[in-house]
gemmi code that builds the backbone of each chain (N, CA, C; Angstrom):
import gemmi

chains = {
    "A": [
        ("UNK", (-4.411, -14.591, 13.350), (-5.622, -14.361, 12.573), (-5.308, -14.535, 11.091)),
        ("UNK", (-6.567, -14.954, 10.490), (-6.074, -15.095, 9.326), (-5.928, -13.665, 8.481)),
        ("UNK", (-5.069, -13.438, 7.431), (-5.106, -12.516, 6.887), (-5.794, -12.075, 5.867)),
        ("UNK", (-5.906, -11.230, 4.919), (-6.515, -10.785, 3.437), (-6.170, -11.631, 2.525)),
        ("UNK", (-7.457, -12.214, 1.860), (-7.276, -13.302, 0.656), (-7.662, -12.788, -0.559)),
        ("UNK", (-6.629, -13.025, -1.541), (-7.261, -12.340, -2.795), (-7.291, -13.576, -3.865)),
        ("UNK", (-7.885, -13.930, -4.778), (-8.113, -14.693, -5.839), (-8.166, -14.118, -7.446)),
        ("UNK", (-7.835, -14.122, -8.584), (-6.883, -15.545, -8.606), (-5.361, -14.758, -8.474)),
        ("UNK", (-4.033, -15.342, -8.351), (-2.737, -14.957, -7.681), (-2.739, -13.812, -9.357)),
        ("UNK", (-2.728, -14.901, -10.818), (-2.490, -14.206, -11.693), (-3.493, -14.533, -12.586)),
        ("UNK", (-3.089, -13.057, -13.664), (-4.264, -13.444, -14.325), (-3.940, -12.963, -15.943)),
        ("UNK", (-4.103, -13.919, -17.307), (-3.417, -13.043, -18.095), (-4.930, -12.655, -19.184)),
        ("UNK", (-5.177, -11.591, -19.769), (-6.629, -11.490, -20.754), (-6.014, -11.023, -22.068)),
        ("UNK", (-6.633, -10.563, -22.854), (-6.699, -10.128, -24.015), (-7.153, -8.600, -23.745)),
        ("UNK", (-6.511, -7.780, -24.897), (-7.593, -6.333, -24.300), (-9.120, -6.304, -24.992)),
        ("UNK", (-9.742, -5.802, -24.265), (-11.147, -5.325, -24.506), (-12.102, -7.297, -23.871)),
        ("UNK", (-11.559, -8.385, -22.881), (-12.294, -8.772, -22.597), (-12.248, -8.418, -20.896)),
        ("UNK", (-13.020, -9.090, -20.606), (-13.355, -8.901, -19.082), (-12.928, -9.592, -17.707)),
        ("UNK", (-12.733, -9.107, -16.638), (-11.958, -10.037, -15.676), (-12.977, -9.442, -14.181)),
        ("UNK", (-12.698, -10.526, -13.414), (-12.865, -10.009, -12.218), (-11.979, -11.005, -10.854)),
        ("UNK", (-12.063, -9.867, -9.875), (-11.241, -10.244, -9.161), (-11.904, -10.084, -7.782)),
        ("UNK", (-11.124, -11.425, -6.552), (-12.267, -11.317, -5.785), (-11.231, -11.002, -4.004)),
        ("UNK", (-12.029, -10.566, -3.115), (-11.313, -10.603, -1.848), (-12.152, -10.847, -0.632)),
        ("UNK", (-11.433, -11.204, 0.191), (-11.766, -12.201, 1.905), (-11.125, -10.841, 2.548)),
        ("UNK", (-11.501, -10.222, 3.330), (-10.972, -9.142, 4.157), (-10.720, -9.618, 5.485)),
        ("UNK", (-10.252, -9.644, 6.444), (-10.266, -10.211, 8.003), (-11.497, -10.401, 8.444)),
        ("UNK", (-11.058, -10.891, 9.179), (-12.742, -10.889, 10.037), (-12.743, -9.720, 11.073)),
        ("UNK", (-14.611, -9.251, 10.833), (-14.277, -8.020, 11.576), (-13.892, -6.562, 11.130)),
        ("UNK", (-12.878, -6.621, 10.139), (-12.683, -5.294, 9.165), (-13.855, -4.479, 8.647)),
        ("UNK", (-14.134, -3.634, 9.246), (-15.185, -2.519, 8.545), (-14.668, -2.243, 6.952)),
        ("UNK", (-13.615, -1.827, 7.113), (-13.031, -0.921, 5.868), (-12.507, -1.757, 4.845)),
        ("UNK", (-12.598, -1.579, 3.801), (-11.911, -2.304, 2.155), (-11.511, -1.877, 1.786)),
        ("UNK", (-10.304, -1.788, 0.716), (-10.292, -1.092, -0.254), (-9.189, -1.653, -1.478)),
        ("UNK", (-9.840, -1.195, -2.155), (-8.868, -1.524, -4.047), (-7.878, -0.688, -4.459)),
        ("UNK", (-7.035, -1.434, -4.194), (-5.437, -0.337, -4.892), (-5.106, -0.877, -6.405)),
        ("UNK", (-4.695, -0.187, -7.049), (-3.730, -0.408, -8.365), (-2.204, -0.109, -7.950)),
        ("UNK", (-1.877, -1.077, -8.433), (-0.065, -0.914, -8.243), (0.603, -0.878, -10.079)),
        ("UNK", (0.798, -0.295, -10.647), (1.591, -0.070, -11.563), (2.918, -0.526, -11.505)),
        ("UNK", (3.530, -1.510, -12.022), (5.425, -1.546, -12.071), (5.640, -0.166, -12.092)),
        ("UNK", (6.762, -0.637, -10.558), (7.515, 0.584, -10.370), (6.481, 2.332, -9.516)),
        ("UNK", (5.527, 1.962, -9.352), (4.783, 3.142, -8.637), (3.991, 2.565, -7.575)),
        ("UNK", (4.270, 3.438, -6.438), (3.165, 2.939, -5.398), (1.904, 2.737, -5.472)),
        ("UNK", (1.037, 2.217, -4.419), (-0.359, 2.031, -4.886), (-0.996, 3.069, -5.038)),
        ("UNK", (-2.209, 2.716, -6.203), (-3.453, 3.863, -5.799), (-4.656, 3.629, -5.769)),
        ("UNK", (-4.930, 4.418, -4.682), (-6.776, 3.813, -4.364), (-7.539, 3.637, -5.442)),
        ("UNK", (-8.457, 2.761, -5.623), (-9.246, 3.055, -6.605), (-10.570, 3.094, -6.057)),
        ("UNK", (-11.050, 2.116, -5.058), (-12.254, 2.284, -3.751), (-12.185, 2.271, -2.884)),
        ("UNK", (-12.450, 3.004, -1.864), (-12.798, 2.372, -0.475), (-14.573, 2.242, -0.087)),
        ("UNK", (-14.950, 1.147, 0.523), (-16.069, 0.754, 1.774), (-16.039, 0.640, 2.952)),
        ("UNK", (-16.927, 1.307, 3.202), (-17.180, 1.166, 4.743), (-18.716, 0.543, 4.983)),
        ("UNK", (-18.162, -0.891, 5.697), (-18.997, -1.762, 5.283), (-19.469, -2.105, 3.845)),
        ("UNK", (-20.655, -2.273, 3.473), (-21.429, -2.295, 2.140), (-21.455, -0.674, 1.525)),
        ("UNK", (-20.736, -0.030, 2.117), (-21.044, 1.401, 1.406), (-19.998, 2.107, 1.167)),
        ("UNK", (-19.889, 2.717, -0.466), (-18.414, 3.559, -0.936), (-18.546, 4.602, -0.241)),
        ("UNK", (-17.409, 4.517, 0.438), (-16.704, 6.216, 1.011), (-16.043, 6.396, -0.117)),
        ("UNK", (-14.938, 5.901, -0.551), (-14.436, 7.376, -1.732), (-14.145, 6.291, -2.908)),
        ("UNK", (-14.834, 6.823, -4.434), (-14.301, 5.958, -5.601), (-14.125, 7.065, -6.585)),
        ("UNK", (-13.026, 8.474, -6.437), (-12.823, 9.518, -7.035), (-12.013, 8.908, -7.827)),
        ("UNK", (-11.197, 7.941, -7.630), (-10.242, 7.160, -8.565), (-10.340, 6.460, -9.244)),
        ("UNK", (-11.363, 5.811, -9.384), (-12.263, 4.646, -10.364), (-12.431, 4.921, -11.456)),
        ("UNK", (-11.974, 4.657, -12.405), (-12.467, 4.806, -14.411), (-13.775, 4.363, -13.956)),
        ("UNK", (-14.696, 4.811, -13.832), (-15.950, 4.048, -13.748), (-16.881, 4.091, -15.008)),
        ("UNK", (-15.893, 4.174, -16.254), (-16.342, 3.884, -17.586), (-16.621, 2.249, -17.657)),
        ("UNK", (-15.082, 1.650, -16.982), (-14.688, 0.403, -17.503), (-14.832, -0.587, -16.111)),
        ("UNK", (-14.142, 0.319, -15.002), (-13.943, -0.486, -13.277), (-15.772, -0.525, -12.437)),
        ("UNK", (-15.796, -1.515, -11.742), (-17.167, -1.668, -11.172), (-16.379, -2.242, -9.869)),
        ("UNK", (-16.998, -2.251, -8.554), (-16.912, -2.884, -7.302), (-17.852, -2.839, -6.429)),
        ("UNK", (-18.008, -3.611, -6.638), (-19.305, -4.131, -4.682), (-18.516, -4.870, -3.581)),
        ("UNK", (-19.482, -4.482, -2.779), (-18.762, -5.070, -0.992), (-20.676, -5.764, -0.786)),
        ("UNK", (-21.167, -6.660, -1.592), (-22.528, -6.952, -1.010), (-22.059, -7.730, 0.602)),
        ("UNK", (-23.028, -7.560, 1.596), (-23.449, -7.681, 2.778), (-21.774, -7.058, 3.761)),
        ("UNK", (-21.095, -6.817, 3.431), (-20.279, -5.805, 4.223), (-19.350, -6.632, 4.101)),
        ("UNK", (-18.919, -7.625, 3.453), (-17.684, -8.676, 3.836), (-16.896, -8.860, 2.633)),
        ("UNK", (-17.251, -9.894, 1.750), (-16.358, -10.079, 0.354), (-16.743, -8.950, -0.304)),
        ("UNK", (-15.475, -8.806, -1.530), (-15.788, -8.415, -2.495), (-15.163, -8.507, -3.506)),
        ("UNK", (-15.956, -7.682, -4.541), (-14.789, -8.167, -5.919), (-14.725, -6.948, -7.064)),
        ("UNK", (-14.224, -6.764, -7.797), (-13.608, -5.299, -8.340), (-13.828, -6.297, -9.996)),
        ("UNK", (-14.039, -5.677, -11.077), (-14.256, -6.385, -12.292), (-13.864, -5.191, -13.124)),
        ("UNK", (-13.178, -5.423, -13.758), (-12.699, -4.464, -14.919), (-13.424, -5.052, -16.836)),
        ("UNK", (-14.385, -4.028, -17.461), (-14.814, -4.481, -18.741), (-14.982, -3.344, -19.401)),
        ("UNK", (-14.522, -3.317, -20.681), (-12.890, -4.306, -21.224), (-12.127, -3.722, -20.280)),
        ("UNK", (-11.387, -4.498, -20.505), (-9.723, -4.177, -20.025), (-9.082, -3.607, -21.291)),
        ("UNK", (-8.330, -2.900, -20.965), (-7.075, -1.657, -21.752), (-5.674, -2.230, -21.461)),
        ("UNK", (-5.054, -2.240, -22.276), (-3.281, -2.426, -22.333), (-3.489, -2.171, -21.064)),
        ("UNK", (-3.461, -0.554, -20.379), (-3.059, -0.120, -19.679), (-3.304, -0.353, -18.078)),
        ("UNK", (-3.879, -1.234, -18.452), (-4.486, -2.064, -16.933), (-4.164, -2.510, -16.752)),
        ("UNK", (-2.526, -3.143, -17.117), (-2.180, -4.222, -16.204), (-1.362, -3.666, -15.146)),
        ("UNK", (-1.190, -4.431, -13.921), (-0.908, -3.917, -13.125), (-1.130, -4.729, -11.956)),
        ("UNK", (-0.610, -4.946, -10.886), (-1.028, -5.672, -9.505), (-2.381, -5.014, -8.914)),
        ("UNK", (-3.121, -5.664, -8.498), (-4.739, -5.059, -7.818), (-4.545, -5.562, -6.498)),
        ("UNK", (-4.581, -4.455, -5.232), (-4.699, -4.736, -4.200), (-5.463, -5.099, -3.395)),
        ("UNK", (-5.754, -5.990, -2.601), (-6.856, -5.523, -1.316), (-6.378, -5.779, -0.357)),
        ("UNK", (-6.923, -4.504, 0.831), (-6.782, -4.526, 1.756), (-7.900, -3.922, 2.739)),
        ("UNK", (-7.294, -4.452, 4.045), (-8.957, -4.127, 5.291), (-8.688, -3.693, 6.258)),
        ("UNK", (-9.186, -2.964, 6.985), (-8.737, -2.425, 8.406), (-10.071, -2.162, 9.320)),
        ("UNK", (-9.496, -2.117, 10.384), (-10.868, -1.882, 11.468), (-11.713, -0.894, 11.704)),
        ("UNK", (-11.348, 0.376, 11.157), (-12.054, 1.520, 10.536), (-11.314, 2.163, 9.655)),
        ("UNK", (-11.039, 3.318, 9.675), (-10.869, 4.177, 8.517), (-9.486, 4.473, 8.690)),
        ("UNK", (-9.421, 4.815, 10.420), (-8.208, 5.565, 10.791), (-7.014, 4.549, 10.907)),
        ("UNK", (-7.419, 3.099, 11.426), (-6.606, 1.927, 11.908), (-5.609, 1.286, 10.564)),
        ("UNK", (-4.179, 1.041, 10.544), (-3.707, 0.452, 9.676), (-4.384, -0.512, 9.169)),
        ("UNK", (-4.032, -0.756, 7.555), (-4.577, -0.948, 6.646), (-3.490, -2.637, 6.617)),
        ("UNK", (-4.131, -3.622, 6.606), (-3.426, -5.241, 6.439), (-3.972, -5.431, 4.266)),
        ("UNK", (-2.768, -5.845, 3.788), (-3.196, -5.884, 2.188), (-3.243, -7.459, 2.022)),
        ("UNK", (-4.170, -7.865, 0.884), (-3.370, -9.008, 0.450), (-2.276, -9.043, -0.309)),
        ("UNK", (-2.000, -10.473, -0.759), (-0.884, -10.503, -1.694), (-1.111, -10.090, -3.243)),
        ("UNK", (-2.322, -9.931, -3.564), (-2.429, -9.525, -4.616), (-2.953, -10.151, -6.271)),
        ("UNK", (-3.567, -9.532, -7.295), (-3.417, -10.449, -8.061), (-2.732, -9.500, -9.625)),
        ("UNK", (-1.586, -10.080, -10.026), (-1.232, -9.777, -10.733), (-1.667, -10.117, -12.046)),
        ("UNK", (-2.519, -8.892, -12.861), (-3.224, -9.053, -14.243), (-2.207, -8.387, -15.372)),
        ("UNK", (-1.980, -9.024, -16.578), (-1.378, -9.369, -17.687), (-2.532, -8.823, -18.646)),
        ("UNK", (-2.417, -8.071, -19.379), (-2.783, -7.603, -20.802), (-2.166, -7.734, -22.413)),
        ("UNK", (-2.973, -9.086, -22.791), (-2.020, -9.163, -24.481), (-2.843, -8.398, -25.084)),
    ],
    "B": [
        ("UNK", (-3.027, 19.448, -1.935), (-3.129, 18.034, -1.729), (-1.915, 17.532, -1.448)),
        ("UNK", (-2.064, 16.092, -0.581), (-1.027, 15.577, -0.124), (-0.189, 14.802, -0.875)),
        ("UNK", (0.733, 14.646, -0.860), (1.943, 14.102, -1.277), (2.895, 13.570, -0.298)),
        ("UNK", (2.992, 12.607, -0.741), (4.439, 11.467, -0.156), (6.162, 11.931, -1.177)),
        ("UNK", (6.972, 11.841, -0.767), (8.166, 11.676, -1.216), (8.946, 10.911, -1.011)),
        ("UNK", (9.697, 9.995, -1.717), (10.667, 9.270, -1.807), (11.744, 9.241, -2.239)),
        ("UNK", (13.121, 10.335, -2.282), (13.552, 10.919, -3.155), (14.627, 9.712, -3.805)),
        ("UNK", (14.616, 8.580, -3.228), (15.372, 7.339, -3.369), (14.792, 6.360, -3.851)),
        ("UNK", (14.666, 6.296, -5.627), (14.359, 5.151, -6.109), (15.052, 4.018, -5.915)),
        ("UNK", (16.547, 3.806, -5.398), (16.994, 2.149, -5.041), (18.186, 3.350, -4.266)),
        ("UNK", (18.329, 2.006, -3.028), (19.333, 2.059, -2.294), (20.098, 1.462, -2.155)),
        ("UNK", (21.444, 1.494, -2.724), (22.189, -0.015, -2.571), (23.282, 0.238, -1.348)),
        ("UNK", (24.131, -1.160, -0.249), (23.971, -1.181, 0.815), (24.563, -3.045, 0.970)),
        ("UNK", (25.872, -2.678, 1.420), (26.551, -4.090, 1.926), (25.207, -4.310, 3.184)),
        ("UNK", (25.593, -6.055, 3.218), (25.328, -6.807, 4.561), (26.216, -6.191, 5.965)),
        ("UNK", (24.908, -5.832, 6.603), (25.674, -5.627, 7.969), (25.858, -3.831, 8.068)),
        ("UNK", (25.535, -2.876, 7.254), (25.918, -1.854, 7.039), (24.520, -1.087, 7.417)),
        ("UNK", (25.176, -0.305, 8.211), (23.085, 0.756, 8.500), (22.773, 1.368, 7.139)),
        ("UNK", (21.377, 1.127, 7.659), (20.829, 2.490, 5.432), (19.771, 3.250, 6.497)),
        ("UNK", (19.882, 4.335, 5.511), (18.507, 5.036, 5.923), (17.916, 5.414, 4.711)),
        ("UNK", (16.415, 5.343, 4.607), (15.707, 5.471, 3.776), (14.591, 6.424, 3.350)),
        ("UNK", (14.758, 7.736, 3.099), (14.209, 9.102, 3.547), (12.592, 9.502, 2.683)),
        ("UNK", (11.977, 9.743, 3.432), (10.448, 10.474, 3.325), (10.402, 11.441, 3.437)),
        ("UNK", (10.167, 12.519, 2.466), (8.885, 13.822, 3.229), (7.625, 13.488, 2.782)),
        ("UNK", (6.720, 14.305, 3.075), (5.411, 14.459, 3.046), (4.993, 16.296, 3.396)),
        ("UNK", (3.591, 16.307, 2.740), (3.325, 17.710, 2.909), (1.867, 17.183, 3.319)),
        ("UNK", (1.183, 18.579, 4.228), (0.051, 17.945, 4.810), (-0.061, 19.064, 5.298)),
        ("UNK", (-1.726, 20.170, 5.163), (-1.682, 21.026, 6.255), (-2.472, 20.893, 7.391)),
        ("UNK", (-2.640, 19.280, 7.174), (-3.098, 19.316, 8.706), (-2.591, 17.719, 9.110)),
        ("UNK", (-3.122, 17.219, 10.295), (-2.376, 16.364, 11.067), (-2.303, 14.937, 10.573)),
        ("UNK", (-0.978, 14.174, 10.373), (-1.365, 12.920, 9.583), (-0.988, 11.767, 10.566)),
        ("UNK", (-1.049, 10.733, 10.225), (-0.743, 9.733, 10.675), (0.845, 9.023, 9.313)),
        ("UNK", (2.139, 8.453, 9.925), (2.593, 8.346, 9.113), (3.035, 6.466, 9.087)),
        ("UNK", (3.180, 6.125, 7.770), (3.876, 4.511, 8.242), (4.730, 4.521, 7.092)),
        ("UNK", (5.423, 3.007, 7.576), (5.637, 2.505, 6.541), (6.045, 0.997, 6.115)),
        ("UNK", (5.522, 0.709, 5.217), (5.394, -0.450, 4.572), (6.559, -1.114, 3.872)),
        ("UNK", (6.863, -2.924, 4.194), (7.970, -3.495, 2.821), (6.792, -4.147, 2.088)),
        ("UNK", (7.213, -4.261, 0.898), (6.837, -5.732, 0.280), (8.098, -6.554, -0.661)),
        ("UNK", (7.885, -7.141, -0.237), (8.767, -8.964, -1.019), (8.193, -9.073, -2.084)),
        ("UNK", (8.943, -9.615, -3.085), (8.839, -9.630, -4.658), (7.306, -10.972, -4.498)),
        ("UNK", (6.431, -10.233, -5.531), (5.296, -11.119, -5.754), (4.119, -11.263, -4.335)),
        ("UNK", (4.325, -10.318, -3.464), (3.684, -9.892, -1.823), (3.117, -9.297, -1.933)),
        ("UNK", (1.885, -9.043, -1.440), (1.447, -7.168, -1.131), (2.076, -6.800, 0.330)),
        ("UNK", (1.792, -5.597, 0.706), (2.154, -5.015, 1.500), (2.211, -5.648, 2.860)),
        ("UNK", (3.467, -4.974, 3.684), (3.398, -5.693, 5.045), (3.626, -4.315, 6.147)),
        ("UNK", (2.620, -4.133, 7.120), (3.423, -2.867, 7.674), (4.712, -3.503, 8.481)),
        ("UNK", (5.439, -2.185, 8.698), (6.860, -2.085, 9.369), (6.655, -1.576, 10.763)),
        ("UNK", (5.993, 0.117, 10.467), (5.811, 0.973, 11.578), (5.069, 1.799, 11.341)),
        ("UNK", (4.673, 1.952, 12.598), (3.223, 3.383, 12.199), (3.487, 4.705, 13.410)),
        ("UNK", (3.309, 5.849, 12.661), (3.855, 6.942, 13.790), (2.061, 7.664, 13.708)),
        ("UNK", (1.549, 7.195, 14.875), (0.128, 8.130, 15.178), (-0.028, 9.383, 16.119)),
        ("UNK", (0.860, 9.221, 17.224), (1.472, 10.162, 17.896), (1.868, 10.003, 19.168)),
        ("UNK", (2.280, 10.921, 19.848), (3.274, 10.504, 20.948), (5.125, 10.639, 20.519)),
        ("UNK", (5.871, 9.785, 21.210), (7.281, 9.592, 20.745), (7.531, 9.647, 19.242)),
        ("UNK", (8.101, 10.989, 19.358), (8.307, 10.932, 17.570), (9.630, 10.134, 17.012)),
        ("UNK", (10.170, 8.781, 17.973), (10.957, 7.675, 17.343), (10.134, 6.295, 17.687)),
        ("UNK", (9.743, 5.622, 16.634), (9.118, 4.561, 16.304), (9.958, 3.481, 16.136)),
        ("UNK", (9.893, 2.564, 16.514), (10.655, 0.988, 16.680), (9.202, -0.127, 15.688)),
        ("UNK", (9.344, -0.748, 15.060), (8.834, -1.379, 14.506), (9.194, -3.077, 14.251)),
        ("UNK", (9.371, -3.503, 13.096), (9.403, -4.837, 13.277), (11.016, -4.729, 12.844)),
        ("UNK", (11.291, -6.526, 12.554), (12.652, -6.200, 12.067), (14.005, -5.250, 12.235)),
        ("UNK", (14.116, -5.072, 12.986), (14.727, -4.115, 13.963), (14.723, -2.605, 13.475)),
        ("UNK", (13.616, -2.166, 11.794), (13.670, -1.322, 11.748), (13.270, -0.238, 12.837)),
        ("UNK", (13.648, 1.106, 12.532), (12.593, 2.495, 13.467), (12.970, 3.715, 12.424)),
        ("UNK", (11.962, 4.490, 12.701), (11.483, 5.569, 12.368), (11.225, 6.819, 13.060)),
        ("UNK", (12.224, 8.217, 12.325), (11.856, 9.536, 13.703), (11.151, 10.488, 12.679)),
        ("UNK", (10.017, 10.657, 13.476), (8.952, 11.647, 13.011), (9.412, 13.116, 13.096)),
        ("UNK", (9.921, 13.721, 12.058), (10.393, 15.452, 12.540), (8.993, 16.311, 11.738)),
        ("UNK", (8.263, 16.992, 12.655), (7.486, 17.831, 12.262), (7.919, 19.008, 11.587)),
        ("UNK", (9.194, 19.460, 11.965), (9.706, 20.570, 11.497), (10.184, 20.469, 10.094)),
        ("UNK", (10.685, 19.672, 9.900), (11.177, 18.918, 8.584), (9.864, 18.087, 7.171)),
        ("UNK", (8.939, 17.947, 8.030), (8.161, 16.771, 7.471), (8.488, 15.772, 7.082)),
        ("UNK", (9.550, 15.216, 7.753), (9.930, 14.100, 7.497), (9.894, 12.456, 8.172)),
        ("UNK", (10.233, 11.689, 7.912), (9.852, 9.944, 8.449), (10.466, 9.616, 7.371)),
        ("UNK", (11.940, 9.451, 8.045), (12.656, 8.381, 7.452), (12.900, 7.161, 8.113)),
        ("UNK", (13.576, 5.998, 8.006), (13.336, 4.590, 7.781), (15.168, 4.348, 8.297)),
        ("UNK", (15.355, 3.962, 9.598), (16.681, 3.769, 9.865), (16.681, 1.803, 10.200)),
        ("UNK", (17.890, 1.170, 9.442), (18.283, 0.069, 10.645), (19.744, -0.135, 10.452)),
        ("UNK", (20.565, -0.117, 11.475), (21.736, 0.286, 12.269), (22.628, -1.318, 11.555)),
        ("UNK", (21.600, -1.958, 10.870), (22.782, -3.231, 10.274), (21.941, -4.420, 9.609)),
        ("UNK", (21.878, -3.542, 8.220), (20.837, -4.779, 7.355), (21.433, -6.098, 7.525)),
        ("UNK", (20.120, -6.927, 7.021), (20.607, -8.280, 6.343), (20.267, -8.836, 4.754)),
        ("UNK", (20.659, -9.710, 4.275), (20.220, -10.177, 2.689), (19.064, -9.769, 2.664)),
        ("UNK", (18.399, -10.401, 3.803), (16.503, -10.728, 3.645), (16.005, -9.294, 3.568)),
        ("UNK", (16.527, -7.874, 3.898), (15.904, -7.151, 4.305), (15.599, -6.384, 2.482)),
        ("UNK", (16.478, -6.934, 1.214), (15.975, -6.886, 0.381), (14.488, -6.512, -0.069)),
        ("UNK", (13.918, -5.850, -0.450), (12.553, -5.553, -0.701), (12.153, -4.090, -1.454)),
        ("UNK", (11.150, -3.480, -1.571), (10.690, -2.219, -1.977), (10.120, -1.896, -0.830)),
        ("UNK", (10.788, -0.642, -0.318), (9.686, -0.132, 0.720), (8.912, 0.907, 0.178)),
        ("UNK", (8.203, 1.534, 1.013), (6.715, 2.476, 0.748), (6.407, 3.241, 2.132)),
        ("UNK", (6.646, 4.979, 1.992), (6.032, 5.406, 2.944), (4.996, 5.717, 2.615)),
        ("UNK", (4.000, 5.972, 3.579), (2.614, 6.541, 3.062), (1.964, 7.353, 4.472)),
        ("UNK", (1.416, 8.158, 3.404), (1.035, 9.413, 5.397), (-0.636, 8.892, 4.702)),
        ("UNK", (-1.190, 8.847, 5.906), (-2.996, 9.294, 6.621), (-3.615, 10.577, 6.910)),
        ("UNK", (-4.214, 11.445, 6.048), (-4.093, 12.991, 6.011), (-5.706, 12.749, 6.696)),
        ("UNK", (-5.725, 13.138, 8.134), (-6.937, 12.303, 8.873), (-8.099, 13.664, 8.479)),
        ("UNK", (-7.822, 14.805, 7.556), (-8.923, 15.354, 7.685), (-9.383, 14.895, 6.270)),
        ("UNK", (-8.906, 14.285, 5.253), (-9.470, 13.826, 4.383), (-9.641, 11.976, 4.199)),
        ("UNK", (-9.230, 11.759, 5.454), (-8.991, 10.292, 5.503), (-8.499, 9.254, 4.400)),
        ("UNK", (-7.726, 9.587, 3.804), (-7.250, 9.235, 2.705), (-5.334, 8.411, 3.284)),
        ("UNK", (-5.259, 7.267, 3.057), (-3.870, 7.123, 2.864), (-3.002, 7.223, 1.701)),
        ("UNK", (-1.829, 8.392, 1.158), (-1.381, 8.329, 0.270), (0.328, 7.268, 0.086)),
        ("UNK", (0.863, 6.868, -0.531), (2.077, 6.396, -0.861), (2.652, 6.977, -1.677)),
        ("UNK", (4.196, 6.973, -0.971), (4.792, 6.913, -2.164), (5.404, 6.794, -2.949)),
        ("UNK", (5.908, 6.643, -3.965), (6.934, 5.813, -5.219), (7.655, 4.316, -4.448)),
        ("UNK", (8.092, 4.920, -3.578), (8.658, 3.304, -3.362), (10.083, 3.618, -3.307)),
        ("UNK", (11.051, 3.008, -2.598), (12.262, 2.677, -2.421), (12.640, 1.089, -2.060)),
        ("UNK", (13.691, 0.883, -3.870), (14.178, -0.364, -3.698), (15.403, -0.869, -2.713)),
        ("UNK", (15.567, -1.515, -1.593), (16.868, -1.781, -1.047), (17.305, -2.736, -1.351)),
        ("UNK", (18.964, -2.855, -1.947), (19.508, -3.768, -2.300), (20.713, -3.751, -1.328)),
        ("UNK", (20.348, -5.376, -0.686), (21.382, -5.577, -0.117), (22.270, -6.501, -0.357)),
        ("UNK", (23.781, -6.272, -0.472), (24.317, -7.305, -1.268), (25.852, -7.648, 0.208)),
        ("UNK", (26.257, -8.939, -0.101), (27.559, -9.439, 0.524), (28.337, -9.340, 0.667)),
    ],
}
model = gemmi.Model(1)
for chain_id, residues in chains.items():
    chain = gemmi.Chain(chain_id)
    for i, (resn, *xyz) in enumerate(residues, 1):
        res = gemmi.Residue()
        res.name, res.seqid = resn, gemmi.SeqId(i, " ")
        for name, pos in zip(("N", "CA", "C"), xyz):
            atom = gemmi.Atom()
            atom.name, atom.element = name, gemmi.Element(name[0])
            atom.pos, atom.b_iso = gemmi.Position(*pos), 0.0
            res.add_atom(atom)
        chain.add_residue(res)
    model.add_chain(chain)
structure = gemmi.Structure()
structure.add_model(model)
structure.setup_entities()
């Protein structure tokens, strides 16, 4: 099967402009979700969906971070502005419900000058 | 709240030599535990997942994993790395009454010749 696609691999901005980032989940995957990876620290959630609908975005700056899952399948996570402090690898990953291991993509690694 | 432990930021480890790679976790109620490599510039790949039943887990790569409840622990055994097995691993528990998967920090293995 094919796996989790994320777009673009890298990405470098300026601070205070805007980016977004997009993902292909399996086919079939109920569940989504957006990790931040920091150099050197494991991931951390920033959303999960189930289907078209947030189960948990307690982790979200939702000053600056936005994400939709429109019609239950793609989605894409957009950060405006971006902060130094955002750079970092952005995950996605999908699973068949909530409880079922979680398949990630490879990721897209964002750069902040 | 839950927490992962990793008390091993890098492990270093001839070719051919067993490592083990140690987890706790705290949880007061029932989790699901895994754990994850990733390869430089990868996202995540699972290894092994302990949901329940046999608390020794066999996974890919000839790693396995023994679930001690008493301990809270899931550590990460294989009996005779190779170069390739190079990577950052990641345990992360499933705390199923808050459905949340946490990670954590990460352990680098370096395996050298």
């Amino acid at each position: 099967e094919a796996g989790v696609a994320q777009s673009p691999r890298y990405k470098i901005i300026e601070k205070r402009q805007s980016v977004a980032f997009w993902c292909n989940p399996i086919s079939g995957h109920a569940t989504l979700y957006w990790y931040q990876q920091i150099l050197g620290q494991g991931p951390k959630l920033l959303i999960q969906f189930q289907n078209n609908g947030v189960v948990d975005d307690s982790q979200l700056p939702k000053d600056r971070f936005s994400a939709e899952r429109l019609k239950g399948v793609d989605s894409t996570l957009k950060i405006q502005p971006a902060k130094l402090e955002d750079s970092a690898v952005y995950l996605c990953a999908s699973s068949l419900d909530r409880e079922q291991p979680q398949h990630f993509g490879d990721g897209t690694r964002l750069s902040i000058l | 709240a839950q927490s992962v432990t990793q008390l091993d930021s890098q492990v270093p480890v001839f070719e051919e030599a067993p490592v083990e790679l140690r987890c706790n976790y705290s949880s007061s109620v029932s989790v699901y535990l895994f754990w994850y490599v990733q390869y430089p510039n990868q996202g995540l790949q699972l290894l092994l997942k302990y949901l329940s039943g046999s608390t020794l887990v066999k996974g890919i790569n000839g790693f396995e994993a023994e679930f001690n409840k008493s301990q809270t622990s899931f550590h990460l055994r294989k009996p005779s790395v190779h170069i390739s097995d190079t990577a950052e691993y990641f345990c992360a528990a499933f705390n199923t009454g808050f459905q949340k998967l946490v990670f954590g920090t990460g352990t680098r293995l370096l395996v050298s010749p």
